[in-house]
C-alpha positions in Angstrom: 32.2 138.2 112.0 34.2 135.0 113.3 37.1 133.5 111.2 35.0 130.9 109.9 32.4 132.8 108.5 35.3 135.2 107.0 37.1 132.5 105.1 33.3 130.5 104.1 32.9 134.3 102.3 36.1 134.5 100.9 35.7 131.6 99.2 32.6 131.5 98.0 33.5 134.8 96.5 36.7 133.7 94.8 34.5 131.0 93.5 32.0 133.2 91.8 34.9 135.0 90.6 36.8 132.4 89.2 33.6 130.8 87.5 32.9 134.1 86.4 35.9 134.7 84.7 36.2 131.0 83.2 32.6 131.8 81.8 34.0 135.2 80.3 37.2 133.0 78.5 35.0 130.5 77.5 32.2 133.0 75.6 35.0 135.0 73.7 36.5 132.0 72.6 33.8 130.0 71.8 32.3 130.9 68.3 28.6 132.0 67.8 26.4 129.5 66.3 24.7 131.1 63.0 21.5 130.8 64.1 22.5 132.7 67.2 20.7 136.2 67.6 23.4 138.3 66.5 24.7 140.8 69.5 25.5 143.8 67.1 23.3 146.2 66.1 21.7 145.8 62.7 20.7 148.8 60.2 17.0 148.2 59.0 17.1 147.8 55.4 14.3 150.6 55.1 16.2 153.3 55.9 14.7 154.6 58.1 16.7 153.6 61.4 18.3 156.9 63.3 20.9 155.3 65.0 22.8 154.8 61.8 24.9 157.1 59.0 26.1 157.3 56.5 29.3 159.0 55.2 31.3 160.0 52.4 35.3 159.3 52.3 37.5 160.0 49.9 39.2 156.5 48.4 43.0 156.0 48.5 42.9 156.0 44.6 41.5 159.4 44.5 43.7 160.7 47.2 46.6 159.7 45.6 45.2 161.2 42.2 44.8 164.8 43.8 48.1 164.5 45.7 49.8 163.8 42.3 48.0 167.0 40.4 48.8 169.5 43.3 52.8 167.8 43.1 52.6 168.4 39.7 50.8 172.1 39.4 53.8 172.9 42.3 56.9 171.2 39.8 55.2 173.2 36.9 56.1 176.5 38.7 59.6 174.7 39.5 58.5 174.9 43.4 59.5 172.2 45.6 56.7 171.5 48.5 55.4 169.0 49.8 52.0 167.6 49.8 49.3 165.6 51.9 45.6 164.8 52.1 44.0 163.5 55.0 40.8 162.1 55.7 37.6 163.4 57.9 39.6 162.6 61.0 42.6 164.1 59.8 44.4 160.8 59.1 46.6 160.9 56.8 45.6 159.1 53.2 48.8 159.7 51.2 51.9 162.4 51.6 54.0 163.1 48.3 57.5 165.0 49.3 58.7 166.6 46.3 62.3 166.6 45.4 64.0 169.1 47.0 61.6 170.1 49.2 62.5 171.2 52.8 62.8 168.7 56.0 59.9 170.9 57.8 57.3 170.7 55.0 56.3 167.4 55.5 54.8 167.8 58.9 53.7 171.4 58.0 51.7 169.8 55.0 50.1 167.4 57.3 48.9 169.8 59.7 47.8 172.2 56.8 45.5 169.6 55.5 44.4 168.7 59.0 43.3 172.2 60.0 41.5 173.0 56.7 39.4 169.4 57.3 38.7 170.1 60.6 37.2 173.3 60.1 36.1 173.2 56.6 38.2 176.3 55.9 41.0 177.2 53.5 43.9 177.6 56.3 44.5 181.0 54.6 41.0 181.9 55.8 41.5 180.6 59.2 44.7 182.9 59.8 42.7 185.9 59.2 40.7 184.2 62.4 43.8 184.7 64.6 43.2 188.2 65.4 40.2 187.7 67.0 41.1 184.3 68.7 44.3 183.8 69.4 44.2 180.5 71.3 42.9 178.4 67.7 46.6 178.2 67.2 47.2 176.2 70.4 45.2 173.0 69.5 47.4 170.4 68.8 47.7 169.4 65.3 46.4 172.5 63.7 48.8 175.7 61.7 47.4 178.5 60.5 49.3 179.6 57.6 47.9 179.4 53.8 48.2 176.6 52.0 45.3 174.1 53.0 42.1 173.2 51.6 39.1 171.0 52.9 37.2 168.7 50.2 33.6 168.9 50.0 31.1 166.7 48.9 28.0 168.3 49.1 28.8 170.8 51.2 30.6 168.7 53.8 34.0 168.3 54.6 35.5 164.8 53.5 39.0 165.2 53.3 41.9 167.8 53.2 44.6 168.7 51.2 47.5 170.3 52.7 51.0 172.0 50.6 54.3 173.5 52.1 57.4 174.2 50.8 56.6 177.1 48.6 57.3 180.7 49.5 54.1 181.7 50.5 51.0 180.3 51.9 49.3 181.8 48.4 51.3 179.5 46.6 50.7 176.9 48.4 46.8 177.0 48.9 47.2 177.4 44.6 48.3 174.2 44.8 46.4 172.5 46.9 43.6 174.2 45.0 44.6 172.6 41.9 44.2 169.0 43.8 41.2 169.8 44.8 39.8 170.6 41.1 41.5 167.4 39.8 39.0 165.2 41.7 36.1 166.7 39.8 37.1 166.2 36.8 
């Protein structure tokens, strides 16, 4: 290929880019008109579409509400823990330290509720699961000690609730427990 030829491609290919790229700007920054086919998927009204879900999630309000009952069933047996719910994915909805309770429990808490969610498993069930698998305790995020909960609506995992602080993982899933039962009342 001569030099000519060579620069003739070269620019006719920074051309294309260039126009390709200005096009690109141009689209995202231009608005869609409303009669414009919409580019998103849309669910069918009928139901009956399988490329959609839908999914239950525990609201902030309720969160909070269970996260103040297991705080509370804690202070009533002067323990100081504390406590945190998370949602599906394990992120965190709402934490509630205690006063007085220890530096570490916060994190603990976090990863309590987080490992009870993501198995839909009380954490005091999960230990027992140690024996026979070993490695569960090397995925990041989880502990297996006693004192988390998952939260079920209809059978599924939707959030978990997660205590430390107390002296035992009994205590602690007691709590929790008692957060849990708050949000069916």
């Amino acid at each position: 290929m001569n030099t000519r030829t060579r620069v003739l491609t070269g620019t006719a290919l920074a051309i294309a880019l260039g126009a390709g790229t200005f096009g690109a700007v141009s689209a995202s920054a231009t608005p869609a008109p409303e009669s414009a086919p919409a580019a998103a998927a849309k669910k069918k009204d009928d139901g009956d579409d399988k490329n959609f879900t839908t999914t239950t999630h525990l609201t902030i309000d309720a969160a909070t509400r269970a996260a103040q009952a297991t705080l509370k069933a804690a202070q009533s047996e002067n323990q100081k823990v504390t406590v945190a719910v998370v949602d599906r994915n394990g992120n965190t909805i709402v934490t509630l330290r205690g006063d007085g309770a220890g530096p570490q429990s916060y994190e603990s808490a976090q990863r309590k509720a987080f490992t009870a969610v993501s198995w839909n498993a009380p954490t005091s069930v999960l230990a027992g699961r140690l024996a026979q698998t070993p490695n569960l305790k090397d995925i990041p995020g989880t502990l297996f000690l006693g004192g988390g909960v998952p939260v079920q609506a209809n059978g599924a995992p939707v959030a978990g609730i997660g205590v430390a602080g107390a002296p035992s993982g009994d205590l602690d899933e007691k709590f929790a427990k008692a957060g849990v039962d708050s949000l069916s009342k």
